[in-house]
PDB file as gemmi writes it, atoms N, CA and C in Angstrom:
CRYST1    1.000    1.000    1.000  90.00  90.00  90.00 P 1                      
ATOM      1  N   UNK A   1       4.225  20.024 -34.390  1.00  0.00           N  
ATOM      2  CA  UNK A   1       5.245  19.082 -34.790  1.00  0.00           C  
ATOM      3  C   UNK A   1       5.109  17.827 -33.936  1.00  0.00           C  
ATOM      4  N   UNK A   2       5.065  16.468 -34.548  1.00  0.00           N  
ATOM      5  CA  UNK A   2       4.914  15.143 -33.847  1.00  0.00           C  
ATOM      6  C   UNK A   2       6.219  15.358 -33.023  1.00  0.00           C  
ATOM      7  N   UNK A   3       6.083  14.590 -31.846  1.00  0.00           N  
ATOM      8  CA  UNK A   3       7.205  13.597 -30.924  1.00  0.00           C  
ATOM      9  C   UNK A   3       7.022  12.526 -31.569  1.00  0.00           C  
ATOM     10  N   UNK A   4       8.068  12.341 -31.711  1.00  0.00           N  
ATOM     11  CA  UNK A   4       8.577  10.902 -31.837  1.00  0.00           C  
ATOM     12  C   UNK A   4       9.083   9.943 -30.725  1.00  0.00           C  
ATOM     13  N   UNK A   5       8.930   8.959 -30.471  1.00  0.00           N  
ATOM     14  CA  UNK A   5       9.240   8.457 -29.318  1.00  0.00           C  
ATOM     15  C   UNK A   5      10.026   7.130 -29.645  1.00  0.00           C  
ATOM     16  N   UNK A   6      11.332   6.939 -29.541  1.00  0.00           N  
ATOM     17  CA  UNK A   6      11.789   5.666 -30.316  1.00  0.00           C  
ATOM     18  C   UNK A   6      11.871   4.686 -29.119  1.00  0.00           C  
ATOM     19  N   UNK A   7      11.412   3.341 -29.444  1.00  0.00           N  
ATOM     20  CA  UNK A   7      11.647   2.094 -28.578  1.00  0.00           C  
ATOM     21  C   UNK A   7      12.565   1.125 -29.171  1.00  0.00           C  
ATOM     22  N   UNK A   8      14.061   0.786 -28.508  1.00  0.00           N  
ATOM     23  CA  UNK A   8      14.298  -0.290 -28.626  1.00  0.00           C  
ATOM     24  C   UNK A   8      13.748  -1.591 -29.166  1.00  0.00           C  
ATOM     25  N   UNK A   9      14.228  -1.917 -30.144  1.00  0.00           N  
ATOM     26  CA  UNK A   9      13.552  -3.601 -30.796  1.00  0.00           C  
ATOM     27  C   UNK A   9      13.301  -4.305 -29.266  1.00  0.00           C  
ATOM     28  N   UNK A  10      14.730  -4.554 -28.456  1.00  0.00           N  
ATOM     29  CA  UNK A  10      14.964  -5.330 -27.372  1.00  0.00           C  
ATOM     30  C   UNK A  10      13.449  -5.267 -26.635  1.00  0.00           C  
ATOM     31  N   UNK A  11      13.343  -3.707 -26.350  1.00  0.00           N  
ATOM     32  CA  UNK A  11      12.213  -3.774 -25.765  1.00  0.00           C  
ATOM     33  C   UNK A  11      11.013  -3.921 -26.360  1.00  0.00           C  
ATOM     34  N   UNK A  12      10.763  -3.478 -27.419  1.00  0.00           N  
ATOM     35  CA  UNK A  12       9.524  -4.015 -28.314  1.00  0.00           C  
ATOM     36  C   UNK A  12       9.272  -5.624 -28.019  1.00  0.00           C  
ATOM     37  N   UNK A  13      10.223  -6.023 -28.416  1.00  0.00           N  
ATOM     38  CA  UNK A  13      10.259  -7.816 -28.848  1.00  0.00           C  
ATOM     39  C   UNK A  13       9.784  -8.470 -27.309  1.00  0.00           C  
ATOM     40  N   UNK A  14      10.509  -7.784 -26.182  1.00  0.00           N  
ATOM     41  CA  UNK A  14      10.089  -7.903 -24.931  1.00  0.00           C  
ATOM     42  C   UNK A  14       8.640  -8.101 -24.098  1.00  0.00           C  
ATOM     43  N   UNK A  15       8.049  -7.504 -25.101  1.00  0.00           N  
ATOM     44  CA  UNK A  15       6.436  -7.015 -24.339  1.00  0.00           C  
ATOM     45  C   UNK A  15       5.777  -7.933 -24.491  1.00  0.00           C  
ATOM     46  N   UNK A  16       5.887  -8.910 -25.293  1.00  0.00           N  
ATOM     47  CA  UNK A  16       5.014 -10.050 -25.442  1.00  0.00           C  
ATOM     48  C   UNK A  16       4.018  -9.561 -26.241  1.00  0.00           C  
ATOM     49  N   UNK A  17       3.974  -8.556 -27.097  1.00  0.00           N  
ATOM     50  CA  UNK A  17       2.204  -8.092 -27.355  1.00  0.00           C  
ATOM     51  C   UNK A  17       3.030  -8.068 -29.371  1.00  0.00           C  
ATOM     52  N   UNK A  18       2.202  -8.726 -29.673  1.00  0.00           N  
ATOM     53  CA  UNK A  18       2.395  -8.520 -31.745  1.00  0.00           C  
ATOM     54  C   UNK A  18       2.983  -7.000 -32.083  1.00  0.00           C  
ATOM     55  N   UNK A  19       4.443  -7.473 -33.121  1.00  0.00           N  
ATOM     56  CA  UNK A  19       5.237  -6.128 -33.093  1.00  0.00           C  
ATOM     57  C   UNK A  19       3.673  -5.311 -33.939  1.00  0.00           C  
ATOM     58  N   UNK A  20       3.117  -5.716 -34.436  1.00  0.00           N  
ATOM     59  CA  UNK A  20       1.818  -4.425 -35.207  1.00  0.00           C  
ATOM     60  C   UNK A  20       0.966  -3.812 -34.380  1.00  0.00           C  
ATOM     61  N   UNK A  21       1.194  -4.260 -33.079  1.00  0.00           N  
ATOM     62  CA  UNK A  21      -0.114  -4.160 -31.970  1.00  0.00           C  
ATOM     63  C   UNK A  21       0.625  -2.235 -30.798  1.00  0.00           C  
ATOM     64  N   UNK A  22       2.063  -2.943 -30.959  1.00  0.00           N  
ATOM     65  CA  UNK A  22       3.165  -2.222 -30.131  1.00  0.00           C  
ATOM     66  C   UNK A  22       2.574  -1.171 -29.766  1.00  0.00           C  
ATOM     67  N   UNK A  23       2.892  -0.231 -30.995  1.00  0.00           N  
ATOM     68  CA  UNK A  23       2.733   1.246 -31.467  1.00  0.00           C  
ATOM     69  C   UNK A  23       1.169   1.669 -30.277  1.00  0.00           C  
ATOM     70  N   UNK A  24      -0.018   1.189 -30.923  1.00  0.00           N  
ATOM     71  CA  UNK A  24      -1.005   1.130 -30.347  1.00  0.00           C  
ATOM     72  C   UNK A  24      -1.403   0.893 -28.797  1.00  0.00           C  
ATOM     73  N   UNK A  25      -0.518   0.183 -28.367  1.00  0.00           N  
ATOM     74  CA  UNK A  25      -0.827  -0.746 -26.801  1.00  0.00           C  
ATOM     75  C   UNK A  25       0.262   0.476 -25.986  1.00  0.00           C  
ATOM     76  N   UNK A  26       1.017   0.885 -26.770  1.00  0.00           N  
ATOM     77  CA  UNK A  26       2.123   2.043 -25.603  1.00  0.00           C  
ATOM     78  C   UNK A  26       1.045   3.388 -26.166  1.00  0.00           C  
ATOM     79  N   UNK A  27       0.458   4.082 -27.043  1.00  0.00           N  
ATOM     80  CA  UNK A  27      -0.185   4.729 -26.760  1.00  0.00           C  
ATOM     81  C   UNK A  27      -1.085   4.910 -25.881  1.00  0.00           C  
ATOM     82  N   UNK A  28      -1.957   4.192 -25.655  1.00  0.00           N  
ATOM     83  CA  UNK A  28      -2.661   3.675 -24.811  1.00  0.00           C  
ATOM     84  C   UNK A  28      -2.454   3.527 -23.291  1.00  0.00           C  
ATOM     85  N   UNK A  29      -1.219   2.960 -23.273  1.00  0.00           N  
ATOM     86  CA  UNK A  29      -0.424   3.136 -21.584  1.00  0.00           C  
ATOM     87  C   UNK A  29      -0.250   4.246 -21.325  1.00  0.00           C  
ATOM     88  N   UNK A  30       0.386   5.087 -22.672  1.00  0.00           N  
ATOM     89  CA  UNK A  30       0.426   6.495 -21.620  1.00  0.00           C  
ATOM     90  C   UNK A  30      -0.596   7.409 -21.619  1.00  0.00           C  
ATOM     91  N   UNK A  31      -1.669   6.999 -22.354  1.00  0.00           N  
ATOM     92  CA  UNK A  31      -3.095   7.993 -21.991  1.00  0.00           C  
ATOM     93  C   UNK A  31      -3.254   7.363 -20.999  1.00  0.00           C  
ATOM     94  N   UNK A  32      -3.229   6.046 -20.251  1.00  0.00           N  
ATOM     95  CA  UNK A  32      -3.837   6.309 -19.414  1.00  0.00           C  
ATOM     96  C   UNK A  32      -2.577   6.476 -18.009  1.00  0.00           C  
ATOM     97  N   UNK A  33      -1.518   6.709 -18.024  1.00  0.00           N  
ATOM     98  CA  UNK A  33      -0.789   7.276 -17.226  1.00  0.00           C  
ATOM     99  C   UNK A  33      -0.922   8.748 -17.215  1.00  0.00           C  
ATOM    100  N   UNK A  34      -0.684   9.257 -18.264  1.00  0.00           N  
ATOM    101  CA  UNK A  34      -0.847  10.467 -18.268  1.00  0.00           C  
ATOM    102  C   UNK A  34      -2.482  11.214 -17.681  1.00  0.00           C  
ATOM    103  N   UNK A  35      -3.322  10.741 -17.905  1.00  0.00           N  
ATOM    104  CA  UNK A  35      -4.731  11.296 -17.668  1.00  0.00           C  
ATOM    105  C   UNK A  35      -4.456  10.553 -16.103  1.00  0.00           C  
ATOM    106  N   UNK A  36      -4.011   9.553 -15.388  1.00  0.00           N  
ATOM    107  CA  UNK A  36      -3.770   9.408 -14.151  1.00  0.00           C  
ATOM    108  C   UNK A  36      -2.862  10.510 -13.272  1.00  0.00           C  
ATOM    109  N   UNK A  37      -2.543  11.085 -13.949  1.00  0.00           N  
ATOM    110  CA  UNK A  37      -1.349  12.139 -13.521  1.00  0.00           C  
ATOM    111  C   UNK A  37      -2.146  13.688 -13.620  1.00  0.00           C  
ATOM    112  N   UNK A  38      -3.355  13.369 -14.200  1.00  0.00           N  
ATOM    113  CA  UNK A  38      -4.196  14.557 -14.397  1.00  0.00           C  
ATOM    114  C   UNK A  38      -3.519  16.076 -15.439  1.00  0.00           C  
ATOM    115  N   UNK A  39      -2.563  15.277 -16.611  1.00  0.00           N  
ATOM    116  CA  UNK A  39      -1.996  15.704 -17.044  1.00  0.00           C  
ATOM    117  C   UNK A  39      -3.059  15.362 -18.714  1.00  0.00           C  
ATOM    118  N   UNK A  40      -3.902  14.796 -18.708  1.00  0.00           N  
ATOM    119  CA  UNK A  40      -4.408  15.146 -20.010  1.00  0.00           C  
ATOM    120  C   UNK A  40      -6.359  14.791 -19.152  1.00  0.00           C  
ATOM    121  N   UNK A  41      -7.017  15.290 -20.126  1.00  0.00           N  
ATOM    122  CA  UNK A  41      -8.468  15.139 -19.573  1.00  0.00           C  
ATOM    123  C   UNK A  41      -8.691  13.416 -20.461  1.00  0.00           C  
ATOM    124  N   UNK A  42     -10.030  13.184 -19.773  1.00  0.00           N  
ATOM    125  CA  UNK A  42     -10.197  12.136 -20.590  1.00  0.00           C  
ATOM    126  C   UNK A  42     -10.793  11.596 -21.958  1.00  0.00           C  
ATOM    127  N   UNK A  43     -11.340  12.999 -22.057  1.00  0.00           N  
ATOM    128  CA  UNK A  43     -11.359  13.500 -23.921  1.00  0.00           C  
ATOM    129  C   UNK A  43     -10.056  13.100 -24.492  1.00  0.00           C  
ATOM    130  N   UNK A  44      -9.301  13.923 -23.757  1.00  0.00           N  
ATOM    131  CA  UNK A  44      -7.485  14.117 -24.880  1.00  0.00           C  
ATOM    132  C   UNK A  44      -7.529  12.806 -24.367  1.00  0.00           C  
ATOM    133  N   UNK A  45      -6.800  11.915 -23.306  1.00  0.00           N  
ATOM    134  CA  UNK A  45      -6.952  10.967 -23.428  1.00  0.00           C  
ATOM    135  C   UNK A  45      -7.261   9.624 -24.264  1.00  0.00           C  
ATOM    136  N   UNK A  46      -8.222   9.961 -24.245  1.00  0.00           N  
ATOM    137  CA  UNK A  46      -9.108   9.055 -25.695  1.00  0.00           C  
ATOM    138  C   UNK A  46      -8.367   9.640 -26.962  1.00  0.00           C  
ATOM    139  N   UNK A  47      -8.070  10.368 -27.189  1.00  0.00           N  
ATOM    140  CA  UNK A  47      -7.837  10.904 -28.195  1.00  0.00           C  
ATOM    141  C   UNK A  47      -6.537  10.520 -28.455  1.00  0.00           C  
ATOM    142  N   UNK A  48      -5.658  10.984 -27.679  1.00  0.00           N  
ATOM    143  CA  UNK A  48      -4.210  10.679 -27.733  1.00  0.00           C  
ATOM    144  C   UNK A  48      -4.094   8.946 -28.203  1.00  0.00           C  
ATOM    145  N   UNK A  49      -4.704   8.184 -27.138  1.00  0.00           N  
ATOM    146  CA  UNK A  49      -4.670   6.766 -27.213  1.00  0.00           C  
ATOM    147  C   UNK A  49      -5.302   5.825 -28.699  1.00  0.00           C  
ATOM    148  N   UNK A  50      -6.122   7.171 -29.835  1.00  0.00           N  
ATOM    149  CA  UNK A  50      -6.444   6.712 -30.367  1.00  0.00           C  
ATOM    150  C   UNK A  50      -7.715   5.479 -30.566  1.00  0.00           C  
ATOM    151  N   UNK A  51      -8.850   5.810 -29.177  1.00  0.00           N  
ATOM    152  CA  UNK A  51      -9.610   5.243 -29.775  1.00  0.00           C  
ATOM    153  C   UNK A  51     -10.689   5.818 -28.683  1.00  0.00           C  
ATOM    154  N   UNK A  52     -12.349   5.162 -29.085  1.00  0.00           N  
ATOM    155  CA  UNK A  52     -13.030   6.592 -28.249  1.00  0.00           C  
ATOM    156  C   UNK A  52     -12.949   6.832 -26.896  1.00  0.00           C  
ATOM    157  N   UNK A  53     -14.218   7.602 -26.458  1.00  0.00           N  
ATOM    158  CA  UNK A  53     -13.991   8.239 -25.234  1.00  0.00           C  
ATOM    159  C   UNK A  53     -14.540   6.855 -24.448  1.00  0.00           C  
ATOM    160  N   UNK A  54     -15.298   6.143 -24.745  1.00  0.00           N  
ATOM    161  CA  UNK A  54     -16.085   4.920 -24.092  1.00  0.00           C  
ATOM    162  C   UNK A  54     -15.085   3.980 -23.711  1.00  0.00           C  
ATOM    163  N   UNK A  55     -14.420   3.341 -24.822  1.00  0.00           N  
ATOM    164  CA  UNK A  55     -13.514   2.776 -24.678  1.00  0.00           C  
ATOM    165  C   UNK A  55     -12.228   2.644 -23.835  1.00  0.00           C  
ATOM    166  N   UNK A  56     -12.213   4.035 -23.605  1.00  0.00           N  
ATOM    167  CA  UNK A  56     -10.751   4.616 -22.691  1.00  0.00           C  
ATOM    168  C   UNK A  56     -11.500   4.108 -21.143  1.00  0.00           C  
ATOM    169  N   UNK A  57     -12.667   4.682 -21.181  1.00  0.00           N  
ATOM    170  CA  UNK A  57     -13.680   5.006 -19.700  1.00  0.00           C  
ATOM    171  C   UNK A  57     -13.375   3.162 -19.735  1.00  0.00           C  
ATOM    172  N   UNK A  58     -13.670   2.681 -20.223  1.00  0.00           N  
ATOM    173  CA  UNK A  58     -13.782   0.899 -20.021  1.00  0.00           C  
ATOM    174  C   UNK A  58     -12.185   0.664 -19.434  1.00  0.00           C  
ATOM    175  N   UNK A  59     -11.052   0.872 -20.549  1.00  0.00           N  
ATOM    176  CA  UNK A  59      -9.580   0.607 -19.639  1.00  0.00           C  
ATOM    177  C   UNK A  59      -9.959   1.401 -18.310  1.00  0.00           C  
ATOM    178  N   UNK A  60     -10.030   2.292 -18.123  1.00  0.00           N  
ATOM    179  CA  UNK A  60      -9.918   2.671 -16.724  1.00  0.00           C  
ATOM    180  C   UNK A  60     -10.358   2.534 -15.936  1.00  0.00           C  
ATOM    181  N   UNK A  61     -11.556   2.125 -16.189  1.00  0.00           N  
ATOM    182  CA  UNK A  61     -12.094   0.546 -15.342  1.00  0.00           C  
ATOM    183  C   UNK A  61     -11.174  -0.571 -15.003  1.00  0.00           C  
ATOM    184  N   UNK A  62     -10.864  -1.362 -16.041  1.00  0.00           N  
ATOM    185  CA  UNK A  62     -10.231  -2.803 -16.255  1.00  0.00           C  
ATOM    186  C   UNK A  62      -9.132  -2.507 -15.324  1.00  0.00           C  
ATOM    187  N   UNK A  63      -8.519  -0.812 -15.161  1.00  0.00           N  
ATOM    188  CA  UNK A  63      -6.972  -0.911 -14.713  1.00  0.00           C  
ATOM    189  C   UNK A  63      -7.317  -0.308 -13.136  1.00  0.00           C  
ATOM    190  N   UNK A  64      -8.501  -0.075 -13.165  1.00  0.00           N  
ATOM    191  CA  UNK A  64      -8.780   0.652 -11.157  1.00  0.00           C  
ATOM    192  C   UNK A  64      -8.567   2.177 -11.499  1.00  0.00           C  
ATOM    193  N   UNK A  65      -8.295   3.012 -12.575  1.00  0.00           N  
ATOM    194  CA  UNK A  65      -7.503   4.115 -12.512  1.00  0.00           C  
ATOM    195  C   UNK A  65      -8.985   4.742 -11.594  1.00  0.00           C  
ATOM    196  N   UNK A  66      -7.749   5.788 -10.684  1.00  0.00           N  
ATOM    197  CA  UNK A  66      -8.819   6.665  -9.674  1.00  0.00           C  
ATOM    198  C   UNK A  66      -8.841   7.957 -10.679  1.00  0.00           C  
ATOM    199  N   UNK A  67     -10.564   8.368 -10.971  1.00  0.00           N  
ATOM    200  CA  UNK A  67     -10.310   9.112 -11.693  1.00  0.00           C  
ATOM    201  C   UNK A  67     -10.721  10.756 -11.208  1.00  0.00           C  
ATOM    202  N   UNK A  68      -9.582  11.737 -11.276  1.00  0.00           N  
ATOM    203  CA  UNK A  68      -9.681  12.667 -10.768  1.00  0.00           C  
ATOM    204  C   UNK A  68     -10.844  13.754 -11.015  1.00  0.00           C  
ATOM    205  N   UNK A  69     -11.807  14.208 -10.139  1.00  0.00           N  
ATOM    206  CA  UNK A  69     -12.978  14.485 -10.606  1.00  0.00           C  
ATOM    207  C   UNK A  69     -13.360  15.567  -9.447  1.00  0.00           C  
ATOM    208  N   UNK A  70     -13.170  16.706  -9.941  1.00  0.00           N  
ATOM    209  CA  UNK A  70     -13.428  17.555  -9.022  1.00  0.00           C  
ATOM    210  C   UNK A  70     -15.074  17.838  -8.646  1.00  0.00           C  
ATOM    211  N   UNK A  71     -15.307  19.136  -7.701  1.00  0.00           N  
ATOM    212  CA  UNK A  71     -16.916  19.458  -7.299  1.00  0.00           C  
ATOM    213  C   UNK A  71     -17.597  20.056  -8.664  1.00  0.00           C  
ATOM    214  N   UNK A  72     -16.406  21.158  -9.309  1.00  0.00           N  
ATOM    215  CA  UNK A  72     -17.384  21.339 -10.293  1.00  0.00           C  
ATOM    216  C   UNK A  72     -17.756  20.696 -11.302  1.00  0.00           C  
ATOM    217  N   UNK A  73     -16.925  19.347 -11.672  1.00  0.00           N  
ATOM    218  CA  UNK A  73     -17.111  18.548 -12.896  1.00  0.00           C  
ATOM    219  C   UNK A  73     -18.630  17.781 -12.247  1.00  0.00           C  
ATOM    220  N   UNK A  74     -18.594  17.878 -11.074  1.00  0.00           N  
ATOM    221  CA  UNK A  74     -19.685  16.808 -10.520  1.00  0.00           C  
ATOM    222  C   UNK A  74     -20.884  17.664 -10.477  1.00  0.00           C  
ATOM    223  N   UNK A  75     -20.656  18.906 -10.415  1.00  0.00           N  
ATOM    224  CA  UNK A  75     -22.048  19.965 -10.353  1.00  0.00           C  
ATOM    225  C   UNK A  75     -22.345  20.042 -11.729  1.00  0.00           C  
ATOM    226  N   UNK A  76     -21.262  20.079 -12.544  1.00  0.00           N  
ATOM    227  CA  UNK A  76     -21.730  20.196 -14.123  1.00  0.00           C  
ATOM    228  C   UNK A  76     -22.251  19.202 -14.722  1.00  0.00           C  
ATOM    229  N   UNK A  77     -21.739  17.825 -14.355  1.00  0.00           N  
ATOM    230  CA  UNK A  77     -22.689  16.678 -14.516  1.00  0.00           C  
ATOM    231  C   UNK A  77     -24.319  16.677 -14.672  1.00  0.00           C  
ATOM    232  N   UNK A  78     -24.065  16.880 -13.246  1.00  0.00           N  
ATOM    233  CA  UNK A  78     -25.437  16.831 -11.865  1.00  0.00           C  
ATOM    234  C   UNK A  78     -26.403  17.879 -13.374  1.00  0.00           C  
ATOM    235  N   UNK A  79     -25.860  18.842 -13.672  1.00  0.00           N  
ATOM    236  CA  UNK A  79     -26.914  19.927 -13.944  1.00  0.00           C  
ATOM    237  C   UNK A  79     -27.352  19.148 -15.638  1.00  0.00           C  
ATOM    238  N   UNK A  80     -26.296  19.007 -16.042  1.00  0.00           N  
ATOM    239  CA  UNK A  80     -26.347  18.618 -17.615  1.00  0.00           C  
ATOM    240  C   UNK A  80     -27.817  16.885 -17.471  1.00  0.00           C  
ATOM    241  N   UNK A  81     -27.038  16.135 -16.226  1.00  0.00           N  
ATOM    242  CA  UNK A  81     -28.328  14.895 -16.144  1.00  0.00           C  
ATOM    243  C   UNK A  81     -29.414  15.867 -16.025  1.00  0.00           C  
ATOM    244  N   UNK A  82     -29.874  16.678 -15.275  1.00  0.00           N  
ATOM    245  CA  UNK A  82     -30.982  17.479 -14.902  1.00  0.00           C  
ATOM    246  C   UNK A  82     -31.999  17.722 -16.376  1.00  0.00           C  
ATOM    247  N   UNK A  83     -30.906  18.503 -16.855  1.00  0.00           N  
ATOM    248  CA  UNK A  83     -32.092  18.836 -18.059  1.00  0.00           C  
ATOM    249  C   UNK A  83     -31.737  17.781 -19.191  1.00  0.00           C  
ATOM    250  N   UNK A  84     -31.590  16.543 -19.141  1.00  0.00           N  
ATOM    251  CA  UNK A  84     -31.438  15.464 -20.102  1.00  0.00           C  
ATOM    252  C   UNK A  84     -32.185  14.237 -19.360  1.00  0.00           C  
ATOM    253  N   UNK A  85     -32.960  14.369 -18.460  1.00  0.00           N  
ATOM    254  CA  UNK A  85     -33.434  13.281 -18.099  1.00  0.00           C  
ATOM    255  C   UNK A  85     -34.766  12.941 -18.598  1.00  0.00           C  
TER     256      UNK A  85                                                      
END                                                                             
């Protein structure tokens, strides 16, 4: 079942960003709050925010996000470059 999440016009109209853009630009904030909180990966992330995984990796660039990355994500890396190089 969707959440719904209702925003105030006040605050819509507030953001400065095109009311068609809204919807899109607060998804987006909270993938990447939420995946900062290590509360979604950065697959779901992308996903949630609605657009790809590259794209997300680029905001989280643009915004500094520190991205939480444990030993084994870095050994699983490490191994996956290994036999793809």
């Amino acid at each position: 079942m969707p959440l719904m999440l209702e925003i105030p016009d006040e605050a819509a109209e507030a953001m400065r960003i095109p009311r068609e853009e809204v919807g899109a630009e607060l998804r987006k904030e909270m993938a990447i709050a939420l995946y900062a909180r290590g509360a979604f990966s950065a697959g779901k992330a992308a996903e949630f925010a609605g657009i790809g995984r590259l794209a997300f990796e680029q905001l989280l660039c643009e915004r500094r996000v520190v991205r939480p990355f444990s030993i084994e994500e870095l050994d699983r890396d490490l191994a996956w470059a290994e036999t793809h190089a």
